[in-house]
CHARMM-style PDB file with segment names, atoms N, HN, CA, C and O in Angstrom:
ATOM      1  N   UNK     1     122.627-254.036-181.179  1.00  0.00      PROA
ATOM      2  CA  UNK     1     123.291-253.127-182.062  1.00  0.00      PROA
ATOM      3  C   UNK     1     122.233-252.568-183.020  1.00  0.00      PROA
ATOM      4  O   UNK     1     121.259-253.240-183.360  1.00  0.00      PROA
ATOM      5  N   UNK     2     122.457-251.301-183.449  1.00  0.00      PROA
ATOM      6  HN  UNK     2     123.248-250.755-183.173  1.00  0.00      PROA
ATOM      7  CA  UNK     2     121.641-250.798-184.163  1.00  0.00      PROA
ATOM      8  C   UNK     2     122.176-250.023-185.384  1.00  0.00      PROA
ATOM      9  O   UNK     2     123.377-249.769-185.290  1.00  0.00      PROA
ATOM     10  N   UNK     3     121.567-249.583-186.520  1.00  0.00      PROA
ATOM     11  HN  UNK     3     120.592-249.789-186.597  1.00  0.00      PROA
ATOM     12  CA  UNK     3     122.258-248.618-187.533  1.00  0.00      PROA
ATOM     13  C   UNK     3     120.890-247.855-188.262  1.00  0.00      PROA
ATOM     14  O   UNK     3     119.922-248.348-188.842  1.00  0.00      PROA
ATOM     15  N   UNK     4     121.262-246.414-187.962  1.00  0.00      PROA
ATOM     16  HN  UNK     4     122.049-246.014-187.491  1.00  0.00      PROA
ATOM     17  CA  UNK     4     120.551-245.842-188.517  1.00  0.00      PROA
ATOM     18  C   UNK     4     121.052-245.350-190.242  1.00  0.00      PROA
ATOM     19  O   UNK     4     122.067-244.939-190.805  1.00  0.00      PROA
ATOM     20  N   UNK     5     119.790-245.658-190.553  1.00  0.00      PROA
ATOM     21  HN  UNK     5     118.966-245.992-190.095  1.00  0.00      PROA
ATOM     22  CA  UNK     5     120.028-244.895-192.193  1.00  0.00      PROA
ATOM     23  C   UNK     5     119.572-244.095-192.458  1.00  0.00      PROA
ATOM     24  O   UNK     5     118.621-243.766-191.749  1.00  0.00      PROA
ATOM     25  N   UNK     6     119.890-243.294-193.552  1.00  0.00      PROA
ATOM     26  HN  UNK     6     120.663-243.561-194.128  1.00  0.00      PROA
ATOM     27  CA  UNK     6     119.128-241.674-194.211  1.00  0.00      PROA
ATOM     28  C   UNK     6     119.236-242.464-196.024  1.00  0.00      PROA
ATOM     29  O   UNK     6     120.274-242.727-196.632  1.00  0.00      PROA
ATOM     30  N   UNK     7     117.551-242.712-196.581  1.00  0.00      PROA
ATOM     31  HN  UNK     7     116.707-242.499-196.088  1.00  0.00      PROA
ATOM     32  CA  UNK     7     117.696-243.130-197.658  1.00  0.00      PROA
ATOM     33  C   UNK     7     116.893-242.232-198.723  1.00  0.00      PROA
ATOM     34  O   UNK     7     115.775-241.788-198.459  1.00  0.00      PROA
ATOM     35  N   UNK     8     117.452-242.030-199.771  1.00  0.00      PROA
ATOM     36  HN  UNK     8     118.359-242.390-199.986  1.00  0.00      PROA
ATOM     37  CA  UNK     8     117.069-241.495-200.831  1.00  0.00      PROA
ATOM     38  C   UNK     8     116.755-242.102-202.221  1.00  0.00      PROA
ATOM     39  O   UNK     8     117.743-242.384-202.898  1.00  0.00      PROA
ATOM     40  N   UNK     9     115.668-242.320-202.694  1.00  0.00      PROA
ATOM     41  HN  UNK     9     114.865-242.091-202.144  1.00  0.00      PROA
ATOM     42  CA  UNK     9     115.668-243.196-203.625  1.00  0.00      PROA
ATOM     43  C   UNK     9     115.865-242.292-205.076  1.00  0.00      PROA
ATOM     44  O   UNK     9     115.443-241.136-205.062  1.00  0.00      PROA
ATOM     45  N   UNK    10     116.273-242.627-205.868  1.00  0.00      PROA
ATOM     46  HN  UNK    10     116.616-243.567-205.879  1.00  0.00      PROA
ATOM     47  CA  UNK    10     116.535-241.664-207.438  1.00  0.00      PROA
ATOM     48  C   UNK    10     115.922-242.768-208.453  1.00  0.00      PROA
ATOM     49  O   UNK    10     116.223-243.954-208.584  1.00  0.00      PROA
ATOM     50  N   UNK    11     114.959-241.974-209.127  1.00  0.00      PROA
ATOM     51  HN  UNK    11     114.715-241.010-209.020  1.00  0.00      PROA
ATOM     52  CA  UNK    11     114.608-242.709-210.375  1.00  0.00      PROA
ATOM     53  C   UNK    11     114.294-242.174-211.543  1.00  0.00      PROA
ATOM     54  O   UNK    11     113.430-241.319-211.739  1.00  0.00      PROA
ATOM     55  N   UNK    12     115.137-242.777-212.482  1.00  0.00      PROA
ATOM     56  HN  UNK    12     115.839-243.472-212.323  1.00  0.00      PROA
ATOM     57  CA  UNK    12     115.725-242.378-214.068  1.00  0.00      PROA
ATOM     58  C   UNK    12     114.384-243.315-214.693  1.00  0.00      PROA
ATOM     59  O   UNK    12     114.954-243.675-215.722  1.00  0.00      PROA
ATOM     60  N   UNK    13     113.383-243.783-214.763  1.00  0.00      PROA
ATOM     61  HN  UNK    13     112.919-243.491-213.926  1.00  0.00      PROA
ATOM     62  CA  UNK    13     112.940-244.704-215.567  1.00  0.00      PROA
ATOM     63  C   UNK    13     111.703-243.359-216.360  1.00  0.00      PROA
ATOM     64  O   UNK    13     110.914-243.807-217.191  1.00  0.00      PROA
ATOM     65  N   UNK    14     111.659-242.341-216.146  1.00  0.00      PROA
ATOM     66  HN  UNK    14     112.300-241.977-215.470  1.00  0.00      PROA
ATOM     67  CA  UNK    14     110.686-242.013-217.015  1.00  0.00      PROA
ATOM     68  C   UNK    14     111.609-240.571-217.630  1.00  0.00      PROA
ATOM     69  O   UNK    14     110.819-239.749-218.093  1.00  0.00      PROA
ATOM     70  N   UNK    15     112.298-240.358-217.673  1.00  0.00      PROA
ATOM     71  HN  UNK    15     112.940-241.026-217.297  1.00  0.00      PROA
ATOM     72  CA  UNK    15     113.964-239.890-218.564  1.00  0.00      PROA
ATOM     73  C   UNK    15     114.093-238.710-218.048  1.00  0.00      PROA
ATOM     74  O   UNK    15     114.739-237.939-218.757  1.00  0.00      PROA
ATOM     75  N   UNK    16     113.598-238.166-216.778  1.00  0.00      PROA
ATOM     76  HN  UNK    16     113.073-238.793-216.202  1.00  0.00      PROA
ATOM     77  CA  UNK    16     113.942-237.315-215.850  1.00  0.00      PROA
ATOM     78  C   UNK    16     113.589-237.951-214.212  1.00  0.00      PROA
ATOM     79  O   UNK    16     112.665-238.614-213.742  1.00  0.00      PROA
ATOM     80  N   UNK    17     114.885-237.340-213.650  1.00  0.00      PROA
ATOM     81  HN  UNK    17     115.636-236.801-214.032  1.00  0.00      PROA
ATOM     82  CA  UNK    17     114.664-237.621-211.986  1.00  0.00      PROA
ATOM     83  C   UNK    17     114.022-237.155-211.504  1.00  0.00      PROA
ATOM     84  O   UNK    17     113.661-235.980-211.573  1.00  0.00      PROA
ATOM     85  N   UNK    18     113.565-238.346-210.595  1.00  0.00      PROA
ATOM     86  HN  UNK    18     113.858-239.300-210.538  1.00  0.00      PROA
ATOM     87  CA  UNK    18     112.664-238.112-209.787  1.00  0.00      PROA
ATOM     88  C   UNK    18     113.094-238.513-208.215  1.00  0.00      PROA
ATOM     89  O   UNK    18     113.187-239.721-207.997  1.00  0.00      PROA
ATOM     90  N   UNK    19     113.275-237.892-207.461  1.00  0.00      PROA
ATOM     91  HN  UNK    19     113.198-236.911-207.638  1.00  0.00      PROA
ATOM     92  CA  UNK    19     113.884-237.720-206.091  1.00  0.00      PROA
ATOM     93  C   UNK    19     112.573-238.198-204.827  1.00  0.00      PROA
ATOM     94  O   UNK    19     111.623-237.558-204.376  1.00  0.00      PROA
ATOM     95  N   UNK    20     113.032-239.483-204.584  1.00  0.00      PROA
ATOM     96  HN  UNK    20     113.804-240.002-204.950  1.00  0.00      PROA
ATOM     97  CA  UNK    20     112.111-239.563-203.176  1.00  0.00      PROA
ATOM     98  C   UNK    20     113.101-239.928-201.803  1.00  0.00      PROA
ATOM     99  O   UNK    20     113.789-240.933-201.626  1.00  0.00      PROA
ATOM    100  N   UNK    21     112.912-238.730-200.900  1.00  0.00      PROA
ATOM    101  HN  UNK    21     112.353-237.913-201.044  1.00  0.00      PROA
ATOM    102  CA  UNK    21     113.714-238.957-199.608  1.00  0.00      PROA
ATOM    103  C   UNK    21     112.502-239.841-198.679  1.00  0.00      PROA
ATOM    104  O   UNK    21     111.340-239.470-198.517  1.00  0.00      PROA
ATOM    105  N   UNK    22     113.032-240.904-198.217  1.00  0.00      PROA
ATOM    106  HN  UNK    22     113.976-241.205-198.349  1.00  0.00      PROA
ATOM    107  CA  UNK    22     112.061-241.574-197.550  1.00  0.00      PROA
ATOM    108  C   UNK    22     112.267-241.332-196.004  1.00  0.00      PROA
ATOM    109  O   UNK    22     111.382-241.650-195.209  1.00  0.00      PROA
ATOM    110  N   UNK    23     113.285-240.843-195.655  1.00  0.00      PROA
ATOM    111  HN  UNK    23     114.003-240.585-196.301  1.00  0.00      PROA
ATOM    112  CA  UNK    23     113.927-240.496-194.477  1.00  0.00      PROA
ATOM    113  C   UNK    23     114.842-241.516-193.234  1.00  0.00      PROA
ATOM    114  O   UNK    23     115.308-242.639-193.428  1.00  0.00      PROA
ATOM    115  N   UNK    24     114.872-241.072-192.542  1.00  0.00      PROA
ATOM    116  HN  UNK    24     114.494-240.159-192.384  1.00  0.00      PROA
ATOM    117  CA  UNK    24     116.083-241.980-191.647  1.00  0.00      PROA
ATOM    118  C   UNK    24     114.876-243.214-190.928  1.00  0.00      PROA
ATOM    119  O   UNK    24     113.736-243.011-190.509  1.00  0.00      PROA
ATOM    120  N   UNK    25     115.473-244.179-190.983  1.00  0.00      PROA
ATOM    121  HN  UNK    25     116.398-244.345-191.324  1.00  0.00      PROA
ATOM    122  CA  UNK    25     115.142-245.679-190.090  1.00  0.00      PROA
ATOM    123  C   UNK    25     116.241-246.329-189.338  1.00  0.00      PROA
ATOM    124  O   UNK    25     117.449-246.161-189.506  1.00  0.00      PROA
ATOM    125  N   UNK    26     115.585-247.172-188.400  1.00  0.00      PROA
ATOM    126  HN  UNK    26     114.604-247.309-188.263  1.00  0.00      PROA
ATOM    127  CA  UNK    26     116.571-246.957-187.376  1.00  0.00      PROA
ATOM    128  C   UNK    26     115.900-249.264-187.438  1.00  0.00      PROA
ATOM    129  O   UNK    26     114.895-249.949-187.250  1.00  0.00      PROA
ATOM    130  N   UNK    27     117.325-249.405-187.820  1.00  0.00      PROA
ATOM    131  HN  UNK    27     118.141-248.848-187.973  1.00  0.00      PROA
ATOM    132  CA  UNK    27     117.175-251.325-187.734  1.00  0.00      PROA
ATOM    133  C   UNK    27     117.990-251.493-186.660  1.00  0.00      PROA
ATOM    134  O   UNK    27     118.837-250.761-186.146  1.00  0.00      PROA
ATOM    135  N   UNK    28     117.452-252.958-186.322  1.00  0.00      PROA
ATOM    136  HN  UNK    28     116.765-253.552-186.740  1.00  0.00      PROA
ATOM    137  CA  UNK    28     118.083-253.871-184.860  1.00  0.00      PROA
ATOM    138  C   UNK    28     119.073-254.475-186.134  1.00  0.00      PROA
ATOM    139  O   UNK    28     118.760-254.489-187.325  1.00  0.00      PROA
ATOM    140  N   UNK    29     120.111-254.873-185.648  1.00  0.00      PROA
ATOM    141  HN  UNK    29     120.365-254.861-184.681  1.00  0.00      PROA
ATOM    142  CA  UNK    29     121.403-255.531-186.150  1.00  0.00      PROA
ATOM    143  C   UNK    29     121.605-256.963-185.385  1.00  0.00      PROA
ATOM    144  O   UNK    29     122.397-256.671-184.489  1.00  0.00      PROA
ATOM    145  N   UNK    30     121.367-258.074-185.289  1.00  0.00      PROA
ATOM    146  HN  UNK    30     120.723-258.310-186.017  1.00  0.00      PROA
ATOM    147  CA  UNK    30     121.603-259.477-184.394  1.00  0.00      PROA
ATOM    148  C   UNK    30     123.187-259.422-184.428  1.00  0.00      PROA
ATOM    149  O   UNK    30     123.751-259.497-185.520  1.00  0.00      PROA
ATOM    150  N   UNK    31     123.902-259.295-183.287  1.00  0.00      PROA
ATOM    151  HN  UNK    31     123.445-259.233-182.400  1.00  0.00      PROA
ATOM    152  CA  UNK    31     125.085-259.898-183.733  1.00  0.00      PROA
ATOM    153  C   UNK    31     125.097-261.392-184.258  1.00  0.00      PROA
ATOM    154  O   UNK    31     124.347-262.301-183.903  1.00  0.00      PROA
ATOM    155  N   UNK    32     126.340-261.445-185.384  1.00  0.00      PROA
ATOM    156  HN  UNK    32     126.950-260.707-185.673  1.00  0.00      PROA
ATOM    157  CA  UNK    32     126.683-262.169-185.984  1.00  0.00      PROA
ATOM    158  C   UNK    32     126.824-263.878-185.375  1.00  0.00      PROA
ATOM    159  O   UNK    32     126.633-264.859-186.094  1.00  0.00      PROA
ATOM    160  N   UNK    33     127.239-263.947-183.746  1.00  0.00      PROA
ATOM    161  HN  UNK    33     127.395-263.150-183.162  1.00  0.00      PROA
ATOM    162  CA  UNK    33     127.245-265.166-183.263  1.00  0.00      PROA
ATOM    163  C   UNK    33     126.400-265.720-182.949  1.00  0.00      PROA
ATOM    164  O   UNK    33     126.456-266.881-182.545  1.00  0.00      PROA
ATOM    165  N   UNK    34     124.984-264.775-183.084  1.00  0.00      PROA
ATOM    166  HN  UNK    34     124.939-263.831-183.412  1.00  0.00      PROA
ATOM    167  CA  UNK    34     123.734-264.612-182.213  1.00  0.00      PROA
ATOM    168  C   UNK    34     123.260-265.540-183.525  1.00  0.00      PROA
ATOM    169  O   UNK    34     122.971-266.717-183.312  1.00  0.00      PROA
ATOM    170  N   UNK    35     123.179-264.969-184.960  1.00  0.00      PROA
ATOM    171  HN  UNK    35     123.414-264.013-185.133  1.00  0.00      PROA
ATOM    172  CA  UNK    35     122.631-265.547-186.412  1.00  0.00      PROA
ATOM    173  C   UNK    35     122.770-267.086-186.131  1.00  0.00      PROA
ATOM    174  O   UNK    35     121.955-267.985-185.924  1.00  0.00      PROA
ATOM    175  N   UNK    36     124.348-267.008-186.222  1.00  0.00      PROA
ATOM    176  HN  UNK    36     125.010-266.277-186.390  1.00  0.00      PROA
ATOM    177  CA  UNK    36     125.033-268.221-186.410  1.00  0.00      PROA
ATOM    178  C   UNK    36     124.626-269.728-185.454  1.00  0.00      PROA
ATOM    179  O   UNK    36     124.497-270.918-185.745  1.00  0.00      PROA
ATOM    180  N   UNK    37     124.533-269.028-184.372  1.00  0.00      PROA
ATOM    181  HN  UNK    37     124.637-268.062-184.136  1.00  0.00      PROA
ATOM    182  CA  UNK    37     123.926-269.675-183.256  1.00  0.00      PROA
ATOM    183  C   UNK    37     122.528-270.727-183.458  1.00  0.00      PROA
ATOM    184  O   UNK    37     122.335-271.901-183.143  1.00  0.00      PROA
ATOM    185  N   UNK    38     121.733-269.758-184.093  1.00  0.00      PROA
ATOM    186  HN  UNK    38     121.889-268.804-184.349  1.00  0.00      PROA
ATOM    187  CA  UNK    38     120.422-269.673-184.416  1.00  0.00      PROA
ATOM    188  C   UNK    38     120.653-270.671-185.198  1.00  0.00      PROA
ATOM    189  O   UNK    38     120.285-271.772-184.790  1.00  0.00      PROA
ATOM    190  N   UNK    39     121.254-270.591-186.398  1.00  0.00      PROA
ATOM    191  HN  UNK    39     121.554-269.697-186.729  1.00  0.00      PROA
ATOM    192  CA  UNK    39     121.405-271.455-187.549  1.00  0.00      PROA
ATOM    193  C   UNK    39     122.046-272.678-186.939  1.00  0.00      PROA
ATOM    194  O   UNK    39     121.532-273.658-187.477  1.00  0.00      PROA
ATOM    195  N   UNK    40     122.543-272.879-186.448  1.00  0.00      PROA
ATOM    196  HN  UNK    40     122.962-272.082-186.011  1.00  0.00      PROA
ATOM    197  CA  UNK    40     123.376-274.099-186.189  1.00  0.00      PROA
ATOM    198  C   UNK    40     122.225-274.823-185.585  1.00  0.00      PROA
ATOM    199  O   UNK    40     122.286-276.046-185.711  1.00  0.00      PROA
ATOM    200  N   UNK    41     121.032-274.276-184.865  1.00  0.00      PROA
ATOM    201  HN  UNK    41     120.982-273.283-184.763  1.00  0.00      PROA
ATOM    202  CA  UNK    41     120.621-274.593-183.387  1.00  0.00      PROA
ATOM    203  C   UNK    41     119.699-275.449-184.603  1.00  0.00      PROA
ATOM    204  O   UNK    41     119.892-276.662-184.518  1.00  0.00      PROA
ATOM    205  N   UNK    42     118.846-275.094-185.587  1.00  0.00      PROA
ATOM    206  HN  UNK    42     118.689-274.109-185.655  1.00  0.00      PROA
ATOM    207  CA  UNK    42     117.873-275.382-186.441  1.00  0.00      PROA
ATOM    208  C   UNK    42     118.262-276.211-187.605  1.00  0.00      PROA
ATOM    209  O   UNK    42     117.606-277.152-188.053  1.00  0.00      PROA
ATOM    210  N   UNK    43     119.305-275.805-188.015  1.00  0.00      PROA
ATOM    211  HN  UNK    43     119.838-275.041-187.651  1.00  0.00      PROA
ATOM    212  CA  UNK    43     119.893-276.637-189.336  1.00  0.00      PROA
ATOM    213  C   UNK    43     121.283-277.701-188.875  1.00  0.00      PROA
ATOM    214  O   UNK    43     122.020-277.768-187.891  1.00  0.00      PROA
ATOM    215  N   UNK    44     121.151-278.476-190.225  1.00  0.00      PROA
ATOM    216  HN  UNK    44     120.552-278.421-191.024  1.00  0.00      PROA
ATOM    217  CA  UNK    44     122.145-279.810-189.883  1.00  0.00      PROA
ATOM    218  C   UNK    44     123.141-279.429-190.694  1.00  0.00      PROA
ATOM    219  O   UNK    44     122.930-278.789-191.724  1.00  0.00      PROA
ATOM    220  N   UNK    45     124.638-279.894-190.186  1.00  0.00      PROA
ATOM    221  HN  UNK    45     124.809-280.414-189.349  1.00  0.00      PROA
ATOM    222  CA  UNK    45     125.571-279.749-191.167  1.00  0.00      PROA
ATOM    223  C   UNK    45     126.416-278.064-191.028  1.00  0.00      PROA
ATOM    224  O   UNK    45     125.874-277.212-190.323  1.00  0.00      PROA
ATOM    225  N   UNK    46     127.945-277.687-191.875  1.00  0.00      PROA
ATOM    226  HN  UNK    46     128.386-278.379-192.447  1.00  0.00      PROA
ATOM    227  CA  UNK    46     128.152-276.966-190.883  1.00  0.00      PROA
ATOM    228  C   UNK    46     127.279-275.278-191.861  1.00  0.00      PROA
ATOM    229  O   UNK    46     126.766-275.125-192.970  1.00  0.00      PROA
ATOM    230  N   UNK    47     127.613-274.091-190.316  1.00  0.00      PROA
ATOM    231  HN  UNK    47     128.029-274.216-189.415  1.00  0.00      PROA
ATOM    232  CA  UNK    47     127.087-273.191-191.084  1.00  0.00      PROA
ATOM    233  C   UNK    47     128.616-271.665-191.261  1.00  0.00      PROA
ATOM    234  O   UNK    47     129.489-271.253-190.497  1.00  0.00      PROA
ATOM    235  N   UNK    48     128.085-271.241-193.000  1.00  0.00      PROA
ATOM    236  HN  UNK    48     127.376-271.576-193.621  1.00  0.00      PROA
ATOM    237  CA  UNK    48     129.302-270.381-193.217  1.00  0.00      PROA
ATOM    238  C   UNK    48     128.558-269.294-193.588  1.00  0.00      PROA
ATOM    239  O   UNK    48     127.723-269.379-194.489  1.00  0.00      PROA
ATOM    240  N   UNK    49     128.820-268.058-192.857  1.00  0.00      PROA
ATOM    241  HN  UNK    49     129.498-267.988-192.125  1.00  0.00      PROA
ATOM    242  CA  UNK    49     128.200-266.830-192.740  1.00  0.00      PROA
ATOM    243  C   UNK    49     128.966-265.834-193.439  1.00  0.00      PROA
ATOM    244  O   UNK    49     129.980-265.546-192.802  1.00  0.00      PROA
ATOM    245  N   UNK    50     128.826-265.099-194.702  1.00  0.00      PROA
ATOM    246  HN  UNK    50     128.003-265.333-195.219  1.00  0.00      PROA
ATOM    247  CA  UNK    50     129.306-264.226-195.721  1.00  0.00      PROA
ATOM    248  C   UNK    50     128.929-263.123-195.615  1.00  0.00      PROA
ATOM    249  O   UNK    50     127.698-263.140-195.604  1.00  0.00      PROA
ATOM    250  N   UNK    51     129.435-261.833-195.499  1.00  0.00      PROA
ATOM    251  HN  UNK    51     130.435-261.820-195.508  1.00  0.00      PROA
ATOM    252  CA  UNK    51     129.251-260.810-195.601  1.00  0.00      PROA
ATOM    253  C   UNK    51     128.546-260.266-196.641  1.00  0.00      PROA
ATOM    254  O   UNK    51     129.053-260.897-197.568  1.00  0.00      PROA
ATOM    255  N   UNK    52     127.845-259.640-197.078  1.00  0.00      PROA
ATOM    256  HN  UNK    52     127.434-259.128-196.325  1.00  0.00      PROA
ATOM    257  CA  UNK    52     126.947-258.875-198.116  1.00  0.00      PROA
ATOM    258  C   UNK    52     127.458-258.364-199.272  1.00  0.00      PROA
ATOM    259  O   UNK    52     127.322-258.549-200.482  1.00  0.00      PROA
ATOM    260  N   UNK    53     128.146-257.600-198.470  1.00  0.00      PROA
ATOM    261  HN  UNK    53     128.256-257.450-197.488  1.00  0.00      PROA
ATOM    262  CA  UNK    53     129.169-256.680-199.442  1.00  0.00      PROA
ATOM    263  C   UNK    53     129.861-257.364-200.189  1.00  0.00      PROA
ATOM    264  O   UNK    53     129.503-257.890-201.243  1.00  0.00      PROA
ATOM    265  N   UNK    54     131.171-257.406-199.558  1.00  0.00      PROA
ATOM    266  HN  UNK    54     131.462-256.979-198.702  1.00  0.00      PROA
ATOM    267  CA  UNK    54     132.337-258.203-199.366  1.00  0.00      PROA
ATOM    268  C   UNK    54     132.888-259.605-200.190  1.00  0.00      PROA
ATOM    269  O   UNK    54     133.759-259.919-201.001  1.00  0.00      PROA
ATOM    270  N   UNK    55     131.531-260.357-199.248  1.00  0.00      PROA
ATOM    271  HN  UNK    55     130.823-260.102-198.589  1.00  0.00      PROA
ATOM    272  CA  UNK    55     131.529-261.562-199.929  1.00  0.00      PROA
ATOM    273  C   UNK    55     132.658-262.695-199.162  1.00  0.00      PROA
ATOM    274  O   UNK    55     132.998-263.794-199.600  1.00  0.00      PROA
ATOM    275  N   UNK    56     133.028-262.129-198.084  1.00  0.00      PROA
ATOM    276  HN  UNK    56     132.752-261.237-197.728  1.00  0.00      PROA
ATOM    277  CA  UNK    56     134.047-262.608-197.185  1.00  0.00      PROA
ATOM    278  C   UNK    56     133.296-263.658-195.895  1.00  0.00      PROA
ATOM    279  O   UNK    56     132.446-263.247-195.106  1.00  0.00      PROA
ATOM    280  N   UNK    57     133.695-264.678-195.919  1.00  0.00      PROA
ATOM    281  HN  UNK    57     134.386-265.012-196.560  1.00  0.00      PROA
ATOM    282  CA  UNK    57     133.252-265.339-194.816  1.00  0.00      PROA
ATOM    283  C   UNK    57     133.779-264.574-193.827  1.00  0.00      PROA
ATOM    284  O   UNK    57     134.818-263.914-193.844  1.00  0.00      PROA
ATOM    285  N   UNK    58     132.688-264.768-192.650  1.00  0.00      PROA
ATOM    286  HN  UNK    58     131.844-265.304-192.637  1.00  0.00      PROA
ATOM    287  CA  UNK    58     132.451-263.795-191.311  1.00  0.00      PROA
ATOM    288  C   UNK    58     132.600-265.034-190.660  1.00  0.00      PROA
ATOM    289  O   UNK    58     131.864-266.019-190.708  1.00  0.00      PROA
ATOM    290  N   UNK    59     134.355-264.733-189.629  1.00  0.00      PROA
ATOM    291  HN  UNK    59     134.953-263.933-189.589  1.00  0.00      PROA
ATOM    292  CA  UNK    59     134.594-265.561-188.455  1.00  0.00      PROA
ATOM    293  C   UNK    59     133.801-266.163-187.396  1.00  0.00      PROA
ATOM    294  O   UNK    59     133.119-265.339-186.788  1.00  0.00      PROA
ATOM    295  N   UNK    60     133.696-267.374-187.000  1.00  0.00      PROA
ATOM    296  HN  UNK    60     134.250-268.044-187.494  1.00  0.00      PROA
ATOM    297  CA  UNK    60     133.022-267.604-185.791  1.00  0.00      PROA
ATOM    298  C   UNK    60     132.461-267.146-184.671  1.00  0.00      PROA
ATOM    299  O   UNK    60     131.496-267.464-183.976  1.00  0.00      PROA
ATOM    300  N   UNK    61     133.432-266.182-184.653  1.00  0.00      PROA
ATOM    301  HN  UNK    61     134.216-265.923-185.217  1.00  0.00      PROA
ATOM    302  CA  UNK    61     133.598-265.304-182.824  1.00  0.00      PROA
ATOM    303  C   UNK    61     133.086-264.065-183.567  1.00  0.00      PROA
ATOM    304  O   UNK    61     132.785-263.232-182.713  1.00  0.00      PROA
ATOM    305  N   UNK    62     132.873-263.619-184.745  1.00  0.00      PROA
ATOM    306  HN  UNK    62     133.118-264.296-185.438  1.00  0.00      PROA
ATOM    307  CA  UNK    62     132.671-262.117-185.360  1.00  0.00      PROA
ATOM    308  C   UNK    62     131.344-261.666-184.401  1.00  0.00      PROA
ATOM    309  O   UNK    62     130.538-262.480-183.950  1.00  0.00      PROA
ATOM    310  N   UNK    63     131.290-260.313-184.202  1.00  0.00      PROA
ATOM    311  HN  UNK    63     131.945-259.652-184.568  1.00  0.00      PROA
ATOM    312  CA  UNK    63     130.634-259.852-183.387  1.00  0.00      PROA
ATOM    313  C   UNK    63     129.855-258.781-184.664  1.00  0.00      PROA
ATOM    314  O   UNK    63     128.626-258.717-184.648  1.00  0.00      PROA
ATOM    315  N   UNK    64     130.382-258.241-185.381  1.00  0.00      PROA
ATOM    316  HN  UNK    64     131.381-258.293-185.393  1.00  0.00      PROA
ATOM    317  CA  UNK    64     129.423-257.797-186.556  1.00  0.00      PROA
ATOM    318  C   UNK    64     130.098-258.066-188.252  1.00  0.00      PROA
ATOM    319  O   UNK    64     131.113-258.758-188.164  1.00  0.00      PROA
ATOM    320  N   UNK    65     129.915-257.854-189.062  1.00  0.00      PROA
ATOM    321  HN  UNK    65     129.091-257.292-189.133  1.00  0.00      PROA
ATOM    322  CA  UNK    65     131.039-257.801-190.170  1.00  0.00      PROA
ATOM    323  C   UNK    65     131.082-256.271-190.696  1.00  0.00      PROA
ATOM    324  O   UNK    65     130.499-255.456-189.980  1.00  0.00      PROA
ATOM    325  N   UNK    66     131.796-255.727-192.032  1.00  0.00      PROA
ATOM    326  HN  UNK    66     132.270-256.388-192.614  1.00  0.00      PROA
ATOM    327  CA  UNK    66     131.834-254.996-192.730  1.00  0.00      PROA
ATOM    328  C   UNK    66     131.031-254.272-192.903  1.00  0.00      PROA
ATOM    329  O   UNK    66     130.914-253.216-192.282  1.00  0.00      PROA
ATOM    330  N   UNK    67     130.112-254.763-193.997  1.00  0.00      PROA
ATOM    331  HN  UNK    67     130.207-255.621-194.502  1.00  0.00      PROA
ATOM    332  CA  UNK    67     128.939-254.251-194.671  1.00  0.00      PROA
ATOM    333  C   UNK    67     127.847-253.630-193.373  1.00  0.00      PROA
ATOM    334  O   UNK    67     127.028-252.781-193.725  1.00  0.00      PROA
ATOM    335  N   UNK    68     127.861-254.092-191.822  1.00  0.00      PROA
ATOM    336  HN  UNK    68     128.526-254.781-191.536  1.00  0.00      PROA
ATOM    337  CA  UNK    68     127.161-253.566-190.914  1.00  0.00      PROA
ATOM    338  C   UNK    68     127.653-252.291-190.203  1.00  0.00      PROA
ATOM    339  O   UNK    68     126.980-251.652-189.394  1.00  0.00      PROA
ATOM    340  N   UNK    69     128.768-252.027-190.556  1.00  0.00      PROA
ATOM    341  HN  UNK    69     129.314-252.545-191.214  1.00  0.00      PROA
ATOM    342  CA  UNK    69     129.595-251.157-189.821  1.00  0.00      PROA
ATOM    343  C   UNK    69     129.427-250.083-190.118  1.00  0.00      PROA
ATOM    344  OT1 UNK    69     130.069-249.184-189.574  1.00  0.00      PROA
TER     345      UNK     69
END
């Protein structure tokens, strides 16, 4: 899975904007069972996967959450 972004950064710190378009990037996304997997495989004890945003635990079987969508 993948998600492309278009980012623009804005900065107020010298008391006029200043506009930097850094342009579109393109990230790999792991599905979510794929993380989880990972984590379980390496760490002891159980593992609970939270969304970013949200703040919502992300189901077992979740294939992406919210904040990736």
């Amino acid at each position: 899975m993948y998600m492309e972004s278009h980012i623009i950064n804005l900065d107020f710190s010298k008391g006029t904007v200043f506009i930097n378009d850094t342009g579109s990037h393109l990230r790999h996304l792991p599905a979510m069972h794929r993380v989880r997997a990972l984590f379980e495989k390496y760490f002891t004890g159980s593992v609970h996967l939270y969304d970013a945003y949200f703040l919502r635990e992300i189901t077992p079987h979740a294939d992406s959450c919210a904040s990736t969508r």
